[in-house]
Structures are given as structure tokens and as C-alpha cells.
N, C-alpha and C positions, 0 to 999 in steps of 0.2 A: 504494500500500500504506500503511497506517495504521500506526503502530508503539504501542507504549508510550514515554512517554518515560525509562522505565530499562529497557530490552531496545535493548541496543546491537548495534548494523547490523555485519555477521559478513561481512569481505572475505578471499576465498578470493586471493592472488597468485602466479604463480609463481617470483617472484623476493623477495629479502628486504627486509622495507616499509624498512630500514634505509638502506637504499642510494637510496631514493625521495627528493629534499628535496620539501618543499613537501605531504608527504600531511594532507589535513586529518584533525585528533584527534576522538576521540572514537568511533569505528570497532572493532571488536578485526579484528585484523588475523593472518590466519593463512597462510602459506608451503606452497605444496602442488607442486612441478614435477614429477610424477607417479609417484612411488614408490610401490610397490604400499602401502602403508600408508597411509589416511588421516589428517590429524595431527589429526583432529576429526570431528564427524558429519557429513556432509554436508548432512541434511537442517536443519542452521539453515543454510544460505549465504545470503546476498543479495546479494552482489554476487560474480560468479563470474568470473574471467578466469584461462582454459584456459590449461596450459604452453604454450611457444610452439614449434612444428616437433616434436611428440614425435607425431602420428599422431590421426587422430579416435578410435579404440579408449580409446588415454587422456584427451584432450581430454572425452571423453564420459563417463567412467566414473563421477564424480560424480553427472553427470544420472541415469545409470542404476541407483544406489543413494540415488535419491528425493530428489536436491537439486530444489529451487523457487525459482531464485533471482527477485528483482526485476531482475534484470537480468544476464546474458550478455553481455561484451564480449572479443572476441577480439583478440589482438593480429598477426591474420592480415589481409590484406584483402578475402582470401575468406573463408566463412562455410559453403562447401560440408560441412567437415569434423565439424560441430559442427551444422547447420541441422534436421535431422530429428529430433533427440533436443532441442533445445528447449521445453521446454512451454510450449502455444499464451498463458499467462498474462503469460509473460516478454519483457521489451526484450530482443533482440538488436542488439547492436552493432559493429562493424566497424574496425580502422583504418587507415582514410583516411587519407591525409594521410605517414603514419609510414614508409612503406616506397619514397615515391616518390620520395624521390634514390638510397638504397640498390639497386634495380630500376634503376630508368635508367641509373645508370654499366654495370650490368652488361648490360642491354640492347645498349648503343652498343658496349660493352667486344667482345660475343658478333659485332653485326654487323662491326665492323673486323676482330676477330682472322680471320673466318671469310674476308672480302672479299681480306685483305692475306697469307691463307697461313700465320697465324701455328701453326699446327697444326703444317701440312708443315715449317716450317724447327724449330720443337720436336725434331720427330721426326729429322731430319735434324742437329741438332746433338747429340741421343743415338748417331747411327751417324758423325757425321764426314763427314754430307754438305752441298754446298754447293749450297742450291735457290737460283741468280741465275734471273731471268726478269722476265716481263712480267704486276704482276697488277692484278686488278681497284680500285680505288678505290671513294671513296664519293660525292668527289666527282662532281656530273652527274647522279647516281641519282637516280630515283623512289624513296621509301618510305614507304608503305601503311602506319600505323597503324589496327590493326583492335583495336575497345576502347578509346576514344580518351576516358581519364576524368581525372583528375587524374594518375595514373600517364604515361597518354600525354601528356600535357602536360606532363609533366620530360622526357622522351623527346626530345619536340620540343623545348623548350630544348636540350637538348646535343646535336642534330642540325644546328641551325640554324649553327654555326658552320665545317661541313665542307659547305657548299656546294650540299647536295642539297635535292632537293623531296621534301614532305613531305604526304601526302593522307591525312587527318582521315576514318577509317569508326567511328560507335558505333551503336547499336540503333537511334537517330531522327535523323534530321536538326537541327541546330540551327546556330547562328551561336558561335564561339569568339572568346577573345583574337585567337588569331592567321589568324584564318578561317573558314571555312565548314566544317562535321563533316557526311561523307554519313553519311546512311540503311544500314544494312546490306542491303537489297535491292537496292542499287546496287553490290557485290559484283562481279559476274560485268562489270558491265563495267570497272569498276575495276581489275580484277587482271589482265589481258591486259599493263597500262602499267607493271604494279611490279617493279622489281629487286631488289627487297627487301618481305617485307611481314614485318611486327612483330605477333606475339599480347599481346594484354593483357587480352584476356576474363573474368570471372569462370565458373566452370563451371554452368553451368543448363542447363534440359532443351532452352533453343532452341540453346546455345551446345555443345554436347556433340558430337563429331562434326562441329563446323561444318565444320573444313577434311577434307574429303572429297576421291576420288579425281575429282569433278568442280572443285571447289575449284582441288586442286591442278593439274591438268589446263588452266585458265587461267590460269594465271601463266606466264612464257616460258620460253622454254629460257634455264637458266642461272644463274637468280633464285634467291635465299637466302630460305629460310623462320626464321623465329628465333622463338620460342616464350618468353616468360618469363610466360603468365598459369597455367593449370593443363592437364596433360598430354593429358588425355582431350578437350578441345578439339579436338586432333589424331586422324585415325583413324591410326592407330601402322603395320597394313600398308598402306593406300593413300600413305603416306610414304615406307615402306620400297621400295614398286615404283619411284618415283620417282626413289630415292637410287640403288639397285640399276641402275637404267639409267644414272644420270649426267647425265639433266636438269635435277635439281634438287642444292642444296645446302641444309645445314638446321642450326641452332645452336640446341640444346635448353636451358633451362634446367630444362625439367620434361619428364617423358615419363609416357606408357602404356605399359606397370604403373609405377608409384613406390614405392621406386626400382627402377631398369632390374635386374634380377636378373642374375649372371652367365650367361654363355651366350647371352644375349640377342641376336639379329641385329642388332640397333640402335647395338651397339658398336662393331660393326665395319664396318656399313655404308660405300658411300665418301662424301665428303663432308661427312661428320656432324661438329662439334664440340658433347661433352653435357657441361653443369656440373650439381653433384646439387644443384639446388633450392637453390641460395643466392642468391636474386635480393634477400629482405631481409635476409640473415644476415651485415651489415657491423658496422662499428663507426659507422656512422650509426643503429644501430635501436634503441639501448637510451635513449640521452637522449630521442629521439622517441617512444618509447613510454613513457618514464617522462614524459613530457610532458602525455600523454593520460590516461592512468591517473590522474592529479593532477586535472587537469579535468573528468573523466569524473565522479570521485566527490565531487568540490565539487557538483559539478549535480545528480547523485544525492541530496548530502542536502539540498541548499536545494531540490529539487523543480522545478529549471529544464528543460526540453526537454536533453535529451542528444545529442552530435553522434553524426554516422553509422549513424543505425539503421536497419536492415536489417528486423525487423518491429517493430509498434509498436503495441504495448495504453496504454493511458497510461500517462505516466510517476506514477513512487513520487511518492507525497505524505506527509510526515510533518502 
């Protein structure tokens, strides 16, 4: 995009640029975390980044009263929420990088609690009961990362030190730091071996549905499913047959519908423990995203290549 050089570049944030260090000047910079009020027109934005967890309805509502920004960056890792109302003219971009320690602890957090019972003795120290017994561990385990991107790759850092193995699936085959990442078509025989498999997928039209009642139907009797990529990944009943019988166990960080509405069978399913979607919502997310957002719009106005993008028209040129 070409500017004039006195029509200054109009950054939409949902946070206040105050609290940003390091924002380069000369920007006007306007505050928007999704109150029905615009605090400005939309249609100057250029540089747009969507409140963060307020819903695509608001993420998108700009778009849809005629913003054209040069560039779309979300501070989500997925882009699902926000991809369709994008116009074909604009960078999308992604971040990477900002959510993968935040995610991880709660990943490993979700497989322990679920492995060591932490549910049941919860529950049983609201009623005064005392559950001693014999439980599963993590040690010795197989676990299946399926989505194995820079996210799986914090994962596996904080897996490595409890002893279990650790088998690398993303969409293609390739060679990692710490090994070998299968192919997703290697799936079915993959999942007979896992005692654990871990979601970190982003939601797309191949990835939607993946874990199916054939899906889960390979993995063994007994095996923990744990979900921290997006909900609909999962088919929600052929989960629930699974839980419902007692062959499976499953640690949600996201589900199908979001969020789980009350009444929902999924609450009360057995074996289920569900957290509402707070895989990035630490107090690791905000320095890391005020990280990128600093970075993002240095390269935006010196016209360098932008990290993470997701689709990609050329970048702005002043």
C-alpha cells in the first residue's frame, strides 16, 4: 500500500498502546476491545488487531462495517474466527510463537490432572472423601502429539522430563529438533500405540471432524484424549459414546459448541475433565503479545516481510 507521507497509518489495539513499551511513533493509535461503540471509523484502519477471546461476531464486526485494513493480525493462533470476513487485499497474520508456553503448561497440567485423578480427589475433598488407590502415571506412556507445530514443540519440552514417549503427527512428514514428525495419514496406525494423544490442530476443513468415531475407535481401551487446539476438531457425540461406555477418558480444553452451554451431556459425562478455553489466557500472554505487536508494526512501517502470515498479498510499502 502506498501512503501519503502526512496521512498517518491508523492502528486499531485492543489493549491501551500505553501499556505497550517499545511501540514505534508516529502511528495514531486507537483502543477498540469490542464495545458496541466504535471509538473511530472503521473504514480508515490499517493495521487491525481483533480483541483477544471476545468471539468472531466481535473480532469481525469492524470488517463488516467496511474496514480494509493492510493488515489483520490476531492475537489468537488460530485464525479460524476472523478468516472469512478478511478481505482477499489484506495480510493476515497469526501469533505464533505467543501462546506456546501458556498452552503447554496447560496441556501437560490437563494430561496429569486427568492420569493422577486429580478430579476425583477435588470432588472427594468437597464431600470428605478419601480416594487412596492405584493410578495411572505418565511415566512409560506413549503420547501422540497430533499438530505437532511450534505449540507441540513446548509440549514436548515439558513432557520430556516425566519419562514418557513422545510420537510427533502434523499434516506432512518432516524431520524435527527432537525427531522424526509423521504424516497425518499415518494416523490409524499410530493411534492403536497411544495412551495419550494430545490435539493441537488448527480448525480447517481437513482438520474439522478429524477425531471421528473411527478415530477414536483406535486408540485402546483406556487412553486419554486431551484437546487444547479448537473444539470442532473433535466430533462432540462420537466422544461422548466413548466417555459414556468408559473406554475412553478425555480433558477438554475446548469443546463442541463453545462454550459447552448448560445442560450439556458433556458435563457430566464420566471421565471428562473440561477447562473453558484458557489454554492462552495466563499471565504469560500479555508481555508475549505485546512482544509481537511491537515487531509486527516496526515491519509494517519499514515494509519488511511480516512474521506469521497466514494469507499473503504483498506486504504494505510506504
Amino acid at each position: 500500500m502506498v501512503r501519503s507521507a502526512n496521512t498517518p497509518v491508523t492502528v486499531w489495539l485492543p489493549m491501551d498502546p500505553a501499556t505497550i513499551d517499545g511501540l514505534p511513533e508516529g502511528p495514531e493509535y486507537v483502543r477498540w476491545d469490542g464495545e458496541d461503540e466504535f471509538p473511530a471509523d472503521p473504514r480508515n484502519i490499517d493495521f487491525y488487531v481483533p480483541p483477544y477471546m471476545r468471539g468472531a461476531e466481535v473480532a469481525t464486526r469492524p470488517l463488516r462495517h467496511g474496514a480494509r485494513p493492510g493488515v489483520v493480525q490476531t492475537l489468537t493462533a488460530g485464525v479460524d474466527h476472523v478468516q472469512d470476513e478478511v478481505p482477499r487485499e489484506t495480510v493476515l497474520c497469526n501469533a505464533r510463537g505467543v501462546h506456546d508456553a501458556s498452552t503447554a503448561e496447560l496441556a501437560v497440567t490437563l494430561t496429569l490432572a486427568s492420569l493422577r485423578g486429580i478430579p476425583r480427589f477435588v470432588r472427594g475433598q468437597d464431600n470428605e472423601k478419601w480416594y487412596a488407590g492405584m493410578y495411572p502415571a505418565l511415566a512409560d506412556r506413549t503420547v501422540v502429539i497430533v499438530g505437532y507445530g511450534a505449540i507441540g514443540a513446548a509440549i514436548e519440552d515439558r513432557l520430556t522430563p516425566f519419562e514418557c514417549e513422545v510420537v510427533r503427527v502434523a499434516r506432512s512428514a518432516r524431520e524435527a529438533e527432537r525427531g522424526p514428525v509423521h504424516a497425518m495419514a499415518e494416523l490409524p496406525r499410530l493411534l492403536p500405540g497411544a495412551d495419550v494423544v494430545i490435539l493441537v490442530t488448527p480448525l480447517t476443513e481437513e482438520t474439522r471432524h478429524l477425531v471421528n468415531a473411527e478415530f477414536l475407535a483406535r486408540m485402546p481401551d483406556g487412553a486419554l484424549l486431551v484437546n487444547v487446539g479448537r473444539g470442532a476438531v473433535v466430533d462432540t457425540k462420537a466422544l461422548l459414546a466413548e466417555l459414556e461406555s468408559g473406554r475412553l477418558t478425555a480433558a477438554l480444553d475446548v469443546t463442541d459448541p463453545e462454550p459447552l452451554p448448560p445442560g450439556h451431556p458433556l458435563w457430566h459425562a464420566p471421565g471428562v475433565l473440561i477447562s473453558p478455553h484458557v489454554g492462552g489466557s495466563s499471565s504469560a500472554f500479555p508481555p508475549r503479545a505485546r512482544r509481537l505487536l511491537v515487531e509486527q508494526l516496526r515491519r509494517y512501517l519499514t515494509g519488511e516481510p511480516l512474521r506469521n502470515t497466514v494469507s499473503a498479498p504483498e506486504p504494505p510499502k510506504f
